[in-house]
NUDREN-330875 format. One record per residue: x, y, z of N, C-alpha, C in turn; chain; residue in one letter. Coordinates in steps of 0.001 Angstrom, whole numbers, plus 500000, padded with zeros to 6 digits. Atoms other than C-alpha are relative to their C-alpha. Example, Ala and Ser with C-alpha at 12.3 -4.5 7.8 and 13.67 -1.06 7.14 Angstrom:
2
LUMZA   neast  nnorth     nup  caeast  canorth    caup   ceast  cnorth     cup  kette  rest
LUMZA  500890  498810  500000  512300   495500  507800  500900  501200  500000      A     A
LUMZA  499180  498810  499940  513670   498940  507140  499230  501090  500730      A     S
//
This chain:
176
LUMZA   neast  nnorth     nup  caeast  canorth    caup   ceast  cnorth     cup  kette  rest
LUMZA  498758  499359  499599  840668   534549  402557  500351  499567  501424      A     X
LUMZA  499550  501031  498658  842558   533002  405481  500457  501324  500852      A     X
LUMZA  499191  498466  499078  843058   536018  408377  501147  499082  500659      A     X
LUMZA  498636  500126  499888  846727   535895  409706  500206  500818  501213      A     X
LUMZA  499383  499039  498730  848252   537383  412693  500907  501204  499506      A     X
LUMZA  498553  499126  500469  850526   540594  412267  501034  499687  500563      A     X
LUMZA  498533  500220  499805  853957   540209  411446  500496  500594  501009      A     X
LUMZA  499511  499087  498491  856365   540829  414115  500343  501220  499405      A     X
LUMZA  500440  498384  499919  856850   544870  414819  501529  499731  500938      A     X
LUMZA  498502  499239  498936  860003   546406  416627  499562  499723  501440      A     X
LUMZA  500521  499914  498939  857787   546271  419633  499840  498399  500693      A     X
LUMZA  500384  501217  500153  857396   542771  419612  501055  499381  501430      A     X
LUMZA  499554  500413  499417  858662   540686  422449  500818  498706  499753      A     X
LUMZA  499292  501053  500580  861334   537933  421246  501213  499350  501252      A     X
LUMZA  498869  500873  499656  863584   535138  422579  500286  499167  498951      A     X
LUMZA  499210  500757  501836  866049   533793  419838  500257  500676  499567      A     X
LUMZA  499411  499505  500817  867842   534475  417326  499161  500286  498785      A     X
LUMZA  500733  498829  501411  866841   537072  414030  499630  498641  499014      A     X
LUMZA  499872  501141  500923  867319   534084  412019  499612  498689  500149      A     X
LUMZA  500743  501448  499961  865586   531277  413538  499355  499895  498881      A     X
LUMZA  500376  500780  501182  864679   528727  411160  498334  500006  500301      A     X
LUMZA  501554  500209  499842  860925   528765  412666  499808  500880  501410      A     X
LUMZA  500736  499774  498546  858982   530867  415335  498649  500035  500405      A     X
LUMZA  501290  500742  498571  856476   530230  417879  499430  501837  500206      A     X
LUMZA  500841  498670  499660  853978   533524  418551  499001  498841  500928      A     X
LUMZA  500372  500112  499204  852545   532959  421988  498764  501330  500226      A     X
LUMZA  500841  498582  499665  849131   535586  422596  499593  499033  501332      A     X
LUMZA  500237  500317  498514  848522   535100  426585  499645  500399  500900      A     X
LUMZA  500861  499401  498919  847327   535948  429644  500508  499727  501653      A     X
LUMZA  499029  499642  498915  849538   536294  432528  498954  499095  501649      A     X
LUMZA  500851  500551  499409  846346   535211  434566  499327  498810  500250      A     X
LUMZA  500397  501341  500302  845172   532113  432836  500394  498898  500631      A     X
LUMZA  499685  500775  499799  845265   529372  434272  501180  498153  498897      A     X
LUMZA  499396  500685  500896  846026   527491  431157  501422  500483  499161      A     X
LUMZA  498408  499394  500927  848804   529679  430139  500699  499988  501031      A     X
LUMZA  499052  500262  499067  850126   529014  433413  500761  498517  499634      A     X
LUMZA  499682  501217  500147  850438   525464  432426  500381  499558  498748      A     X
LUMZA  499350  500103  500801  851570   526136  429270  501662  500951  500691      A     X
LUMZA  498746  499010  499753  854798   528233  430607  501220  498859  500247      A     X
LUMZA  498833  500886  499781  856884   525255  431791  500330  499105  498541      A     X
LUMZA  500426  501163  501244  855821   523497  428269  500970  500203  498951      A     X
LUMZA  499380  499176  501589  856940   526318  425911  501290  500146  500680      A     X
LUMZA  498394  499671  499445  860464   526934  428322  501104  498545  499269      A     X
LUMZA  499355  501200  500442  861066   522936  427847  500324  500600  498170      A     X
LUMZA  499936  499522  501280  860082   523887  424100  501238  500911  499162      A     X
LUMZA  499094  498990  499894  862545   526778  423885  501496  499107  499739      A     X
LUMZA  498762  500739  499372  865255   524430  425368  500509  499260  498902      A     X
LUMZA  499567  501199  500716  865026   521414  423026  500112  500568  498444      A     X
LUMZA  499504  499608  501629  864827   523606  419509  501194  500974  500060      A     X
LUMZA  498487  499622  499939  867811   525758  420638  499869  501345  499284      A     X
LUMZA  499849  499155  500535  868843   528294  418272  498740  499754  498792      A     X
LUMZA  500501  500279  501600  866431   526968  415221  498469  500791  500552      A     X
LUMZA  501390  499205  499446  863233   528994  417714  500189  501035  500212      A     X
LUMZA  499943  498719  499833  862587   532246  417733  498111  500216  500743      A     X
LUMZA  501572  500222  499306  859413   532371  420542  499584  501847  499965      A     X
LUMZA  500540  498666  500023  857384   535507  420545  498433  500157  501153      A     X
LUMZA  501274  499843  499618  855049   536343  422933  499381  501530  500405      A     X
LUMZA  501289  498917  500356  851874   539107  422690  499098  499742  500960      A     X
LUMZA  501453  500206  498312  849166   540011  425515  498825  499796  499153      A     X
LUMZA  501865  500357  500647  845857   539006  425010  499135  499506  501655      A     X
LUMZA  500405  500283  498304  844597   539904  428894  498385  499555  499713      A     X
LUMZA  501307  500286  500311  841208   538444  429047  499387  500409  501709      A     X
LUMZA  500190  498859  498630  840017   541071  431614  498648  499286  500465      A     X
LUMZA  500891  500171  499062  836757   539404  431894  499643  499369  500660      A     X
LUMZA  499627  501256  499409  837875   536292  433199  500925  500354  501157      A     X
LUMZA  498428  499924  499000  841017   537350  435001  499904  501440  500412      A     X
LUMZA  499968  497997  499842  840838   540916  437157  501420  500476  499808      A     X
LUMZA  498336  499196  499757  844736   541345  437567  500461  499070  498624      A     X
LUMZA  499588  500238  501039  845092   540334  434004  500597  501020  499347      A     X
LUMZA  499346  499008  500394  845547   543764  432655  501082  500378  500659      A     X
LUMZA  498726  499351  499284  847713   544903  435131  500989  499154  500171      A     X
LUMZA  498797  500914  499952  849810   542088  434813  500606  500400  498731      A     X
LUMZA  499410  499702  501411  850179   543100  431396  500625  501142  500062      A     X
LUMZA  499794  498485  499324  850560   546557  432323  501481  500149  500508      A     X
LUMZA  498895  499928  499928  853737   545915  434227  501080  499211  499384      A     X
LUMZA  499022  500464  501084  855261   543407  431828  500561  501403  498944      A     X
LUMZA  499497  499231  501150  855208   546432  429299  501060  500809  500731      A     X
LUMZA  498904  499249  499339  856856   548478  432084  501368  499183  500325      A     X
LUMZA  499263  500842  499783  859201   545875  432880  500902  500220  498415      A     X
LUMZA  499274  500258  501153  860047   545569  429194  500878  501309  499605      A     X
LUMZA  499751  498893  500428  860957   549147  429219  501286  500603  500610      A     X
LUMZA  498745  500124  499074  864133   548582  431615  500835  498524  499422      A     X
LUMZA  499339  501021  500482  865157   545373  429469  499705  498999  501084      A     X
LUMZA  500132  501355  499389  863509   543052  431724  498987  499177  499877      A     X
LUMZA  501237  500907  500436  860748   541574  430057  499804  499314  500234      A     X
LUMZA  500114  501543  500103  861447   538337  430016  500389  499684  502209      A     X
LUMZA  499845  500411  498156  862460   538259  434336  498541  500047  500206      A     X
LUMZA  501253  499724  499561  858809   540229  434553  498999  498407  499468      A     X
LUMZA  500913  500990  500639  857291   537374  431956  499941  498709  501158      A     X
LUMZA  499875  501384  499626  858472   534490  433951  499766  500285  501588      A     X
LUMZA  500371  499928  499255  857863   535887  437020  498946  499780  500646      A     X
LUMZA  501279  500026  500037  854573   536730  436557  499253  498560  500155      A     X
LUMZA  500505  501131  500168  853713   533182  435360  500310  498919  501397      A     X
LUMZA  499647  501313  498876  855604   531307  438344  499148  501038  501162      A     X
LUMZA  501114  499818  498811  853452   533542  440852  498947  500519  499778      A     X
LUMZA  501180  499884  500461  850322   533015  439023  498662  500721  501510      A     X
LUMZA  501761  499485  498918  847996   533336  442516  500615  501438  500565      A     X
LUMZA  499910  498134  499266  849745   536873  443580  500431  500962  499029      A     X
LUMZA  500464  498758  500861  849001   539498  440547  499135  501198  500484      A     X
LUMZA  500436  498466  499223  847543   542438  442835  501366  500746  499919      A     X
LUMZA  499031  498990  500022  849151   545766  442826  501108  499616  501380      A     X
LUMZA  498885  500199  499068  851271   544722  445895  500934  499137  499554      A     X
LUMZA  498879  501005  500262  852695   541925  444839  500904  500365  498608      A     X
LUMZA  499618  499281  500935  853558   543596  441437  500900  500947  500278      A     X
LUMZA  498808  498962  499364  855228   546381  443198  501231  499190  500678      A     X
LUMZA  498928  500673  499232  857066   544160  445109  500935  499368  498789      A     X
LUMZA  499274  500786  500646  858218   542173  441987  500709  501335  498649      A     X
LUMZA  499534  498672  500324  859105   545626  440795  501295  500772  500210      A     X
LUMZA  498446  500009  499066  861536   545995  443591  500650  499143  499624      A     X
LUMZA  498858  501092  500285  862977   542641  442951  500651  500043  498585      A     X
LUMZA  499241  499694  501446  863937   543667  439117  500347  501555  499615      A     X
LUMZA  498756  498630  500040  865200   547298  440075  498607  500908  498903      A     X
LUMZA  500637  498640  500457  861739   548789  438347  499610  501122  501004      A     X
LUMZA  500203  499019  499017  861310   552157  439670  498366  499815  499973      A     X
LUMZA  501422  500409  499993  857810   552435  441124  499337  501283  499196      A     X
LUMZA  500683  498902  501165  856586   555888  438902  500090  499046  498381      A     X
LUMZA  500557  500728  501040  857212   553588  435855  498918  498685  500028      A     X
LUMZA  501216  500783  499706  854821   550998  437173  498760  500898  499876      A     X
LUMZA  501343  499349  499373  852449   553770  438550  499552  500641  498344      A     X
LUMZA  500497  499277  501110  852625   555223  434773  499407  498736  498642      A     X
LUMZA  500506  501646  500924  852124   551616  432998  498502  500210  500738      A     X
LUMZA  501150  500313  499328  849177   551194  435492  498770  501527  499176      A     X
LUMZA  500921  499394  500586  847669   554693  434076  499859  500025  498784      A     X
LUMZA  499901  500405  501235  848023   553536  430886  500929  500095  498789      A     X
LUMZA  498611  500123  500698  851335   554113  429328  500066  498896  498710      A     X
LUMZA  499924  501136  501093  851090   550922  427238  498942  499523  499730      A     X
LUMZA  501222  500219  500450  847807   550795  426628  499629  499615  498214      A     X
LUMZA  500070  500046  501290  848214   551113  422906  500750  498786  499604      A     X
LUMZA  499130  501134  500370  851031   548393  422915  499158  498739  500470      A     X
LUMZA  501251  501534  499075  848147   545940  424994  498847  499941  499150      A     X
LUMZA  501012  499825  500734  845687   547149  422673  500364  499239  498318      A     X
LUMZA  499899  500435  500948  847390   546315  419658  500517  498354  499891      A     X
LUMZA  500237  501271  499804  848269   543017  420688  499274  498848  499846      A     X
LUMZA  500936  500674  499611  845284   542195  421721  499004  500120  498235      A     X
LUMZA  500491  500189  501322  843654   543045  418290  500322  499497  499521      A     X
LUMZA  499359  500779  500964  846063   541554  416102  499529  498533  500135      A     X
LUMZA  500098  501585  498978  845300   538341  418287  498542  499800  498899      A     X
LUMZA  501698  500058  500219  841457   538984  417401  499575  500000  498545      A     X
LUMZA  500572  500370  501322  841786   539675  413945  500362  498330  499445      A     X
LUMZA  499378  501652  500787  844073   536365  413223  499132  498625  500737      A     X
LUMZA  500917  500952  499450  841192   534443  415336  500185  499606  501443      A     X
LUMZA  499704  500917  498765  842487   533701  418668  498874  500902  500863      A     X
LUMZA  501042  499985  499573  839567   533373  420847  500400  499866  501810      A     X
LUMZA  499544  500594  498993  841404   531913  424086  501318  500146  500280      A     X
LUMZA  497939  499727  500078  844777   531786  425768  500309  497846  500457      A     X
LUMZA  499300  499063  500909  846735   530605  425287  500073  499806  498404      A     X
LUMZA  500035  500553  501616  847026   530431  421625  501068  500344  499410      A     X
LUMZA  498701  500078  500314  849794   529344  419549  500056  500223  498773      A     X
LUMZA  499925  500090  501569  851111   529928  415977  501302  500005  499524      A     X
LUMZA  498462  500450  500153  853674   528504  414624  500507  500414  498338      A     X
LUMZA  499748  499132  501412  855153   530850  411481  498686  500366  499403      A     X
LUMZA  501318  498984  500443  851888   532924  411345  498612  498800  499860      A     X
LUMZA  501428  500726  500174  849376   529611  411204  499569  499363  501756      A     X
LUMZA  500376  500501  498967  847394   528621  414314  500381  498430  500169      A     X
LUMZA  499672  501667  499351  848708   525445  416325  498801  499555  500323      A     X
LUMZA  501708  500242  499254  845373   523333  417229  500425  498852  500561      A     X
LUMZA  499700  501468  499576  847530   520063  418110  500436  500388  501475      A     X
LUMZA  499795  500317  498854  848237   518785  421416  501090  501453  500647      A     X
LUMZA  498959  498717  500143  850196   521459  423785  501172  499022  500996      A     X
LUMZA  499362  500656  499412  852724   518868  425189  501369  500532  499633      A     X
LUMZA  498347  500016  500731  856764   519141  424494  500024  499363  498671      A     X
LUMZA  499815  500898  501568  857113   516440  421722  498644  500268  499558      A     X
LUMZA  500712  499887  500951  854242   517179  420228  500404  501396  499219      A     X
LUMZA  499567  498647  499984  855067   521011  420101  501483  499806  499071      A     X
LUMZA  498701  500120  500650  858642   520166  419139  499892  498987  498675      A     X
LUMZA  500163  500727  501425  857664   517725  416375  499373  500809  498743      A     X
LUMZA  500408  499184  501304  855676   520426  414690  500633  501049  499692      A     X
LUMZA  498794  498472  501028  858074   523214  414580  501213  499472  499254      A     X
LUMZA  499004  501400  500958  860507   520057  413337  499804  500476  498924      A     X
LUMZA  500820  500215  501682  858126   519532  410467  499796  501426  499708      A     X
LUMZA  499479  498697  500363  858010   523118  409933  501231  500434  499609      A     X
LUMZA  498083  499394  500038  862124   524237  410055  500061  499002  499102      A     X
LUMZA  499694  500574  501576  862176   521025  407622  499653  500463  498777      A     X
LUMZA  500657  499336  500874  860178   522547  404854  501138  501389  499867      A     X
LUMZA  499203  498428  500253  862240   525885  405319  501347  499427  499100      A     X
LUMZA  498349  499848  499794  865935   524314  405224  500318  498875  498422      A     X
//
């Protein structure tokens, strides 16, 4: 029996349209170094499939590697909870070396979150939404960040642009 990631959920974090022809599920780590260096990869990515991508990305903090991993996650969920997910997401990633509570607060201020919804993310407010993430991740196998899946099957090929964009190609072909 082949384990699978869970389908997306209401909760789910999306860029694209309902109807993309193919999407991308991102599980990550705000901390990683390698999911730092995937962030400019998957944006190009984003760019060049247009409307036919629907990207999704899911936490998967790997607390015992990264200390301000959770709490990076922590205020993404708060972030997401003012419609700014995606400012917090990309934030986060472009100032990979300053994830401490200061700099978080500060990038808090700069997207108009109040600081009691941080301070209530931080006591665990979204704990269940980081938790279930992070399982789903664990049952469908992902071991590492970042890890990709492209319409519910793990990506294992190269993580470049054209390579990336050639396989959600060959994917959206098969659909259409």
């Amino acid at each position: 029996m082949t384990r699978g990631i869970p389908p997306l959920a209401g909760d789910d974090h999306l860029q694209g349209p309902s109807d993309a022809v193919v999407t991308l599920v991102e599980y990550g780590d705000y901390e990683c170094p390698y999911c730092g260096e995937a962030y400019p990869v998957l944006k190009a990515v984003q760019r060049a499939m247009g409307p036919d991508l629907r990207f999704v990305f899911r936490n998967f903090p790997l607390v015992d590697m990264h200390v301000h991993a959770r709490r990076a996650a922590e205020f993404a969920e708060a972030a997401a909870e003012t419609g700014a997910f995606w400012d917090a997401h990309d934030m986060l990633f472009e100032n990979q070396g300053a994830l401490d509570d200061r700099s978080l607060a500060a990038y808090g201020d700069r997207l108009g979150i109040e600081p009691a919804s941080i301070a209530a993310a931080f006591a665990g407010k979204h704990d269940s939404k980081i938790e279930r993430d992070f399982l789903g991740g664990v049952r469908g196998g992902v071991n590492g960040t970042p890890c990709l899946f492209i319409d519910g099957l793990r990506y294992e090929g190269p993580r470049d642009v054209e390579s990336l964009v050639n396989a959600l190609r060959a994917v959206a072909r098969q659909r259409l």
